[in-house]
C-alpha positions in Angstrom: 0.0 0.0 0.0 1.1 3.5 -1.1 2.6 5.8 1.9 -0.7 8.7 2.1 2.0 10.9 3.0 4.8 10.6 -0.2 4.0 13.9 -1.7 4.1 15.6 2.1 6.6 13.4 3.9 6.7 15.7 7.3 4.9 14.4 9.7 1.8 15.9 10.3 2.4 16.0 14.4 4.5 19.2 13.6 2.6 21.2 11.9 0.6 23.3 15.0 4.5 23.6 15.8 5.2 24.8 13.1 3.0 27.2 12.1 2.7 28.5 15.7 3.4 32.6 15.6 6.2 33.5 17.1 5.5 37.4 16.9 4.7 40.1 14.3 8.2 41.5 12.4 9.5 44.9 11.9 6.1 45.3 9.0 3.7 43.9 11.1 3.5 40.5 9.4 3.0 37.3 11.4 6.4 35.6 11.5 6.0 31.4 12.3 8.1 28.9 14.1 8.9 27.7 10.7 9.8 30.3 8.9 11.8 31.6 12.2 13.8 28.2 12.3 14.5 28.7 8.4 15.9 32.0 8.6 18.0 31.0 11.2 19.5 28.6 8.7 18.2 25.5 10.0 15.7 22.2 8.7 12.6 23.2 10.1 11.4 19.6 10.4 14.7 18.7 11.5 15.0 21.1 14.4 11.6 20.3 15.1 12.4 16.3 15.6 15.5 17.3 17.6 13.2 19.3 19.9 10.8 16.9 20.5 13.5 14.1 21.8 14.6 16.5 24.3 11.7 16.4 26.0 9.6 19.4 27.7 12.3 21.7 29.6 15.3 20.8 27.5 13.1 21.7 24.1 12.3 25.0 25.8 15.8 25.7 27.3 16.7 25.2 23.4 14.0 26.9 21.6 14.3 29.9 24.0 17.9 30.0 23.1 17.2 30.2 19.2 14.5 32.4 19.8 16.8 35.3 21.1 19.2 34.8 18.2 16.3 35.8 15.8 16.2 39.5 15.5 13.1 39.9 12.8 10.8 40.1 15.8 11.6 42.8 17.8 9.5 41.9 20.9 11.1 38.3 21.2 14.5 40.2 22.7 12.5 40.8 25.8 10.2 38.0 25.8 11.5 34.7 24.3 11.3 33.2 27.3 8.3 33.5 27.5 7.3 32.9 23.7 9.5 29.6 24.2 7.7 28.2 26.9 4.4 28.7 25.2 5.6 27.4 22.0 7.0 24.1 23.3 3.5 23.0 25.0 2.5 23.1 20.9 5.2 19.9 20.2 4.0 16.4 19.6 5.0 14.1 22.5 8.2 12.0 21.4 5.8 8.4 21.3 3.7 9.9 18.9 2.8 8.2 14.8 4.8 6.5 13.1 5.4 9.2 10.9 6.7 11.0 13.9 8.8 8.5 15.0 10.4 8.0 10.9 11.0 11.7 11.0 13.0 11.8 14.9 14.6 8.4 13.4 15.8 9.9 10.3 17.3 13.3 11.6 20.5 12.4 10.9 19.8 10.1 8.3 18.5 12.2 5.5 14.7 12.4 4.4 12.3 9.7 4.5 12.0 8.5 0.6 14.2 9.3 -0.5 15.6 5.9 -2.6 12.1 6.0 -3.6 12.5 9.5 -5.3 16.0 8.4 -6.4 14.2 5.0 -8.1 11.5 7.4 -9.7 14.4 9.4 -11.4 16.1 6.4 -12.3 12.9 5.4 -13.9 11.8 8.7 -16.0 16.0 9.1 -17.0 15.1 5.3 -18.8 12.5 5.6 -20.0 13.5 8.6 -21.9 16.6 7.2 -22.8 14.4 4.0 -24.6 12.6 6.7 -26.3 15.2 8.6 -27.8 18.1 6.7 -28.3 16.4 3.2 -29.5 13.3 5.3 -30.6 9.3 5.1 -29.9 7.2 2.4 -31.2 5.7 2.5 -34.5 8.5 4.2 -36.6 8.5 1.8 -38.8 12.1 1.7 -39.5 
């Protein structure tokens, strides 16, 4: 049976994590966890599944220490602490899915599926190589 999740291979646990708010920017816009943890320079997912097998108060010591490196929401420099502690009550607990348990699994192992997108790139590169170099059916020739 086909994995539902091949075309969204995070697991779905993460996501209220994710695209928790951690404060509005310098424009007023809404600034998330995820897009915080990316322009920090870091795997969103990754980070994420890192946090959640430190458990509670580790994850929070953690995420409050990222937090104050982020400067693109001026209020967190006084009150990441704060935003941290709230934020870390939003992570999945670390006996969660399957999918949950792939992702924490595979942190340093690379993405889930991935031979099966290197197979399926295999596949298309011969497929077009049977088509042009020995040619399609019904040429004739």
């Amino acid at each position: 049976m086909a994995d539902p999740n091949v075309l969204n291979p995070h697991p779905p646990e993460f996501d209220r994590f994710l695209q928790a708010s951690v404060g509005a920017d310098q424009n007023g816009y809404t600034v998330t966890v995820l897009s915080t943890l990316a322009r920090l320079g870091l795997d969103p997912w990754k980070e994420t599944a890192e946090l959640v097998t430190l458990g509670r108060d580790d994850a929070r010591a953690r995420l409050g220490a990222l937090l104050a490196r982020f400067r693109d929401v001026p209020a967190l420099a006084s009150d990441h602490g704060r935003v941290a502690r709230d934020l870390s009550q939003l992570l999945p607990e670390g006996r969660a899915s399957g999918s949950l348990k792939r992702a924490v699994s595979t942190e340093a192992g690379g993405r889930p599926g991935t031979s099966g997108a290197i197979w399926a790139v295999l596949a298309i590169v011969f497929v077009l190589f049977q088509t042009f170099m020995v040619g399609g059916s019904g040429s004739g020739e």
